[in-house]
C-alpha positions as a printed NumPy array, in Angstrom:
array([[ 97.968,  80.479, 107.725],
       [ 99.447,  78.8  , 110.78 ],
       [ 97.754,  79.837, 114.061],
       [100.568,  80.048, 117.238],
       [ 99.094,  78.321, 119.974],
       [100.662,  76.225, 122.942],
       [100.179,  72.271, 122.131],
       [ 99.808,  69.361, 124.561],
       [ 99.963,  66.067, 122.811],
       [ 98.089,  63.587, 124.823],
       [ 98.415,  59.705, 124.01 ],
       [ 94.983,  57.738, 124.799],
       [ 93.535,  60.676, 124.8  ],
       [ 89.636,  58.834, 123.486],
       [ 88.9  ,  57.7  , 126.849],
       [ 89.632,  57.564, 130.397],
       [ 91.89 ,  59.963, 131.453],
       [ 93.28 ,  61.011, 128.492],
       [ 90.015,  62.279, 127.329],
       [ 89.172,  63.995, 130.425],
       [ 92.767,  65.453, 130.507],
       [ 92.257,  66.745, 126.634],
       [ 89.066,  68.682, 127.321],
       [ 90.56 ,  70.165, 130.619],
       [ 93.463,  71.22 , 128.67 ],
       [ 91.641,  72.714, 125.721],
       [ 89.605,  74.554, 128.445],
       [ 92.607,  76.172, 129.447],
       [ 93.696,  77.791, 126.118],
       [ 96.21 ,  74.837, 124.609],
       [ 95.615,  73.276, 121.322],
       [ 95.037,  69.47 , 122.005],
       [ 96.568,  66.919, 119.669],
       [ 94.913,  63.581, 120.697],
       [ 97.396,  60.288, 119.607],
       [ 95.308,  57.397, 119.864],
       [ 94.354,  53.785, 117.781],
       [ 90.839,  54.718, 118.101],
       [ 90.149,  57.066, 116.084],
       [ 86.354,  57.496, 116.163],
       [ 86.491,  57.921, 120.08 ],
       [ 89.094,  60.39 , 119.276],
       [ 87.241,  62.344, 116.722],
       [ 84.217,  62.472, 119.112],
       [ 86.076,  64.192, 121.524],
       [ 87.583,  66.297, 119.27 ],
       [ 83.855,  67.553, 118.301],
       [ 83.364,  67.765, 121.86 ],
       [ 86.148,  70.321, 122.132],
       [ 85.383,  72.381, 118.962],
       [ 81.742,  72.48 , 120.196],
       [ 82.908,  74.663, 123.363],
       [ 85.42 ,  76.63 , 121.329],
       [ 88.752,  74.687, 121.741],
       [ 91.052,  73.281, 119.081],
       [ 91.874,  69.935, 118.798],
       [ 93.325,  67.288, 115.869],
       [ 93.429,  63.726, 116.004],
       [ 96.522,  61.432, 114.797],
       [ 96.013,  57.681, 114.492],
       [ 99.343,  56.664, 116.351],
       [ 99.875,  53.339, 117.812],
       [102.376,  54.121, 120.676],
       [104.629,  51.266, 119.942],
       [105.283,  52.586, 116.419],
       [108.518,  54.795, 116.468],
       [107.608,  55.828, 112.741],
       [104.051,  56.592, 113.317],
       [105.076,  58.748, 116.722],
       [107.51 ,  60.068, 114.783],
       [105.438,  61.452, 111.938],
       [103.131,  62.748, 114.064],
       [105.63 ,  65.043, 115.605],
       [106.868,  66.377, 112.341],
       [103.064,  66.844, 111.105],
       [101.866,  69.034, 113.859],
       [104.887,  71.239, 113.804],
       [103.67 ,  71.73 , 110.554],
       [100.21 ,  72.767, 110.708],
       [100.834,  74.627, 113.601],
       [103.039,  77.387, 114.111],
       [103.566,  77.066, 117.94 ],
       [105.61 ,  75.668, 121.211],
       [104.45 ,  71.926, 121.896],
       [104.495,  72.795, 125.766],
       [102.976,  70.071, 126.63 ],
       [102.906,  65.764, 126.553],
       [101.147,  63.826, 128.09 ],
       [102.281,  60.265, 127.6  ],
       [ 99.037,  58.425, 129.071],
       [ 98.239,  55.349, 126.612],
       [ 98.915,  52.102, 128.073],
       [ 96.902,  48.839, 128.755],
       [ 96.914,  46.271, 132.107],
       [ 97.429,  43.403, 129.707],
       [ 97.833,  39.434, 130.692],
       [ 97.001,  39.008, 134.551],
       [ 98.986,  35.816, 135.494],
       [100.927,  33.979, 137.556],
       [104.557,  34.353, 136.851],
       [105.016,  30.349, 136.054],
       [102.308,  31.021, 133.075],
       [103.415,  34.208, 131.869],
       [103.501,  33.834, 128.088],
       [106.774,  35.782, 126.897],
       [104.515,  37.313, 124.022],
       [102.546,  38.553, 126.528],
       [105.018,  40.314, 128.802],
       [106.669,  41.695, 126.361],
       [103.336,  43.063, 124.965],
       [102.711,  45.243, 128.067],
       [106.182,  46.577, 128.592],
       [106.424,  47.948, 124.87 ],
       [102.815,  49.412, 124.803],
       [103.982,  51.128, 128.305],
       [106.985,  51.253, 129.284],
       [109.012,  51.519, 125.96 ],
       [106.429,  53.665, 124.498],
       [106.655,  56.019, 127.489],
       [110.606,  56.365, 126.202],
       [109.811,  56.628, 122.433],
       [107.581,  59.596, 123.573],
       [109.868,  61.668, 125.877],
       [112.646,  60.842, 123.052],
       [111.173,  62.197, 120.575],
       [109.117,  64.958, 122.049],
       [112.846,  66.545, 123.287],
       [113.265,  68.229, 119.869],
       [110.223,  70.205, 120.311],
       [110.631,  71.227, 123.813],
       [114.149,  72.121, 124.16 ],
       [114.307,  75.463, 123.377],
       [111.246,  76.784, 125.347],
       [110.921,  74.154, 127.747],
       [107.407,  72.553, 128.869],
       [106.265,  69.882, 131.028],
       [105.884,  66.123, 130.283],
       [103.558,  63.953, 131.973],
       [103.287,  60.088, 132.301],
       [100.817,  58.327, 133.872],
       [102.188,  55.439, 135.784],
       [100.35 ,  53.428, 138.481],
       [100.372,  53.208, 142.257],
       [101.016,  49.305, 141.221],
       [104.763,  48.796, 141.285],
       [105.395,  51.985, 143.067],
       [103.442,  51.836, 146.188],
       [101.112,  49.26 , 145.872],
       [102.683,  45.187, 145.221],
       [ 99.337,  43.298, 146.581],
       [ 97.608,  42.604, 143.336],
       [ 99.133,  39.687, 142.055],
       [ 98.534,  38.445, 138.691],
       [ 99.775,  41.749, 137.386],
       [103.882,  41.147, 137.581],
       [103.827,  42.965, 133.664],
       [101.713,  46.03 , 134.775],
       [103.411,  46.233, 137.478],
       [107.207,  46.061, 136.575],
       [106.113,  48.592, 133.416],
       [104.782,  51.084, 135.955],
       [108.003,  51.128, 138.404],
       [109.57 ,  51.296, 135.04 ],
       [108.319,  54.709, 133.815],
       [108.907,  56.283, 137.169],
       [112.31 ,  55.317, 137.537],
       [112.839,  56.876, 133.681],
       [110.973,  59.673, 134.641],
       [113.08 ,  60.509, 137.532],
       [116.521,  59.785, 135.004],
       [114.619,  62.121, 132.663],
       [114.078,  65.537, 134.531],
       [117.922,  65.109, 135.627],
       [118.665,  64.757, 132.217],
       [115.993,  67.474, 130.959],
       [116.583,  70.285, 133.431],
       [119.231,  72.198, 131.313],
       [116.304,  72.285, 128.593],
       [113.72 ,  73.713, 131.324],
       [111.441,  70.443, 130.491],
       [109.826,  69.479, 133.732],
       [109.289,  65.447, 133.634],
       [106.702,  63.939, 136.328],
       [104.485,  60.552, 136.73 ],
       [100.514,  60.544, 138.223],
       [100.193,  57.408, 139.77 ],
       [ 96.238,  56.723, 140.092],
       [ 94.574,  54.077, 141.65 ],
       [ 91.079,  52.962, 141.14 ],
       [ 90.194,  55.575, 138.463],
       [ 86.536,  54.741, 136.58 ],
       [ 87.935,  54.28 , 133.132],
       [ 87.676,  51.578, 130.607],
       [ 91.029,  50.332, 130.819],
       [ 89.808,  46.66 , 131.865],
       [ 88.767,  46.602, 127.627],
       [ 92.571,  45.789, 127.744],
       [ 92.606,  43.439, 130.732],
       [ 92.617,  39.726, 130.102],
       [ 92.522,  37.531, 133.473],
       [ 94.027,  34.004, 132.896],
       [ 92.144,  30.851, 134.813],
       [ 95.627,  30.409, 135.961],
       [ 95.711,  33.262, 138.418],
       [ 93.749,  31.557, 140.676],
       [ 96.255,  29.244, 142.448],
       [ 98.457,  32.249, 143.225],
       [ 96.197,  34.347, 144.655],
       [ 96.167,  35.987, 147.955],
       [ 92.996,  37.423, 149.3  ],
       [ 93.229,  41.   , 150.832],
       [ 89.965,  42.502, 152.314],
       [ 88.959,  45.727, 153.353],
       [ 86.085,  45.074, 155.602],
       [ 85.292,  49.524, 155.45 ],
       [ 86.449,  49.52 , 151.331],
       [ 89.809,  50.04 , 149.791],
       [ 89.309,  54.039, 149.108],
       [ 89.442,  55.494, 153.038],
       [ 89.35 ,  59.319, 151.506],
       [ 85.888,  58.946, 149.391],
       [ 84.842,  54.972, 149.646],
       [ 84.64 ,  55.076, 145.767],
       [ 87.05 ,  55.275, 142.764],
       [ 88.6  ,  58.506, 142.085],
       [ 87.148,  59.563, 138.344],
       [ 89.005,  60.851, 135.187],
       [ 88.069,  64.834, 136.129],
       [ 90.065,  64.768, 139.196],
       [ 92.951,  63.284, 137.44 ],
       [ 92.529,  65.304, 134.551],
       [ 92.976,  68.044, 137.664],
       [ 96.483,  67.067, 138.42 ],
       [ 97.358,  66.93 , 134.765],
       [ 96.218,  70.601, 134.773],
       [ 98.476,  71.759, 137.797],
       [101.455,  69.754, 136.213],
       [101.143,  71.103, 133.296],
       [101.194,  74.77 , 134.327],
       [103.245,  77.359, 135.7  ],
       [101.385,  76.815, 139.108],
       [104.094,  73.743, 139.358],
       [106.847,  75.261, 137.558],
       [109.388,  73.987, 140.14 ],
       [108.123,  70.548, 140.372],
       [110.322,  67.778, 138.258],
       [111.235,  64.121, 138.927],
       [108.337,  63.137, 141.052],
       [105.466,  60.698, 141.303],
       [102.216,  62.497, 142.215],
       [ 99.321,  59.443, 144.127],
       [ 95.956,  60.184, 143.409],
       [ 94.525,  57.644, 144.624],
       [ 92.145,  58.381, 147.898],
       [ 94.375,  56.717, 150.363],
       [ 94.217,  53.226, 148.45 ],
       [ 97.32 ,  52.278, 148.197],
       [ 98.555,  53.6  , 152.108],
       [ 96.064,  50.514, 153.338]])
């Protein structure tokens, strides 16, 4: 028999953020459904869920895979029988970091699909679960391309981030009548493992421009910010406490991106 619960789909949610968002959320009550490529990271936090009495499944989705997102929806309105309150659309990678001139089209396009059209497939297709009780989506952008232009090398990253908060913004216009609340997190230095999908050309060198912070680049706590206090904000967002709060970025980034 079906168990009604309220669902938060998470993307990424193995590492990082994601997972620290997951096990916040399943702390709460919700029923996590974790969408990632790597599964056995996934799985393990999964266990780590069921071991403190949460409920959690794991779908192997690769975010750029309309189908794949697509039967995922469809299978966890069917072995649950609840409200899928909740998505968090967090997957994404900082891809090629080079200058423009070297910029291998394969390579742009890579990051801007993985985030920035993947961010779209999710809100699309997450809309015919939400509309009739309404819910909160979340989308972690970056302060990179929003409020912070400085690190150059990352023109992809960058111009995928502005582009999920200007479609988030279009999307909680659009998403209001359906009482679906649509925001973006933009961190800064978070202590992830999101450099696994960094790659640094040589070329990035002769473009460079040196900015140093002789006190540090985090004025609030002189270190990066870590997944729990992100996970925090996801929290808020996705609960009544911010129940009229749409079309807006949210920095969490201790001051980094103000220098």
């Amino acid at each position: 028999m079906k168990q009604k619960q309220e669902i938060a789909v998470i993307t990424g949610g193995g590492s990082g953020i994601g997972k620290a968002a997951a096990i916040r959320l399943a702390k709460e009550g919700k029923t996590v459904c974790i969408m990632d490529l790597k599964e056995e990271r996934a799985e393990k936090v999964k266990e780590e869920i069921e071991d403190n009495g949460g409920q959690a499944q794991v779908y192997d989705v690769d975010v750029k895979d309309e189908k794949r997102i697509q039967d995922s929806f469809k299978a966890i309105e069917q072995e649950f029988d609840g409200q899928i309150d909740t998505v968090f659309i967090n997957a994404g990678i900082n891809g090629t970091w080079t200058a423009i001139e070297d910029m291998k089209v394969d390579d742009w396009d890579a990051t801007l699909e993985t985030n920035l059209r993947s961010t779209f497939l999710f809100v699309k297709h997450s809309i015919p679960y939400m509309k009739e009780k309404g819910g909160s989506i979340i989308i972690t952008s970056s302060i990179n391309g929003n409020r912070m232009f400085s690190n150059i090398g990352m023109s992809a990253y960058s111009t995928s981030k502005a582009g999920q908060v200007a479609f988030m913004k279009m999307a909680a216009l659009e998403l209001a009548r359906y009482k679906i609340r649509v925001n973006a997190i933009c961190p800064g230095a978070i202590k992830t493992n999101i450099g696994e999908n960094t790659h640094p050309e040589p070329e990035l060198e002769k473009v460079k421009i040196p900015v140093e912070y002789p006190e540090g680049s985090q004025p609030l706590e002189h270190k990066p910010g870590s997944p729990d206090q992100v996970a925090d904000l996801v929290y808020f967002l996705a609960s009544d406490l911010s129940s009229h709060i749409t079309g807006t970025e949210i920095f969490i980034d201790g001051a980094e991106s103000l220098l």
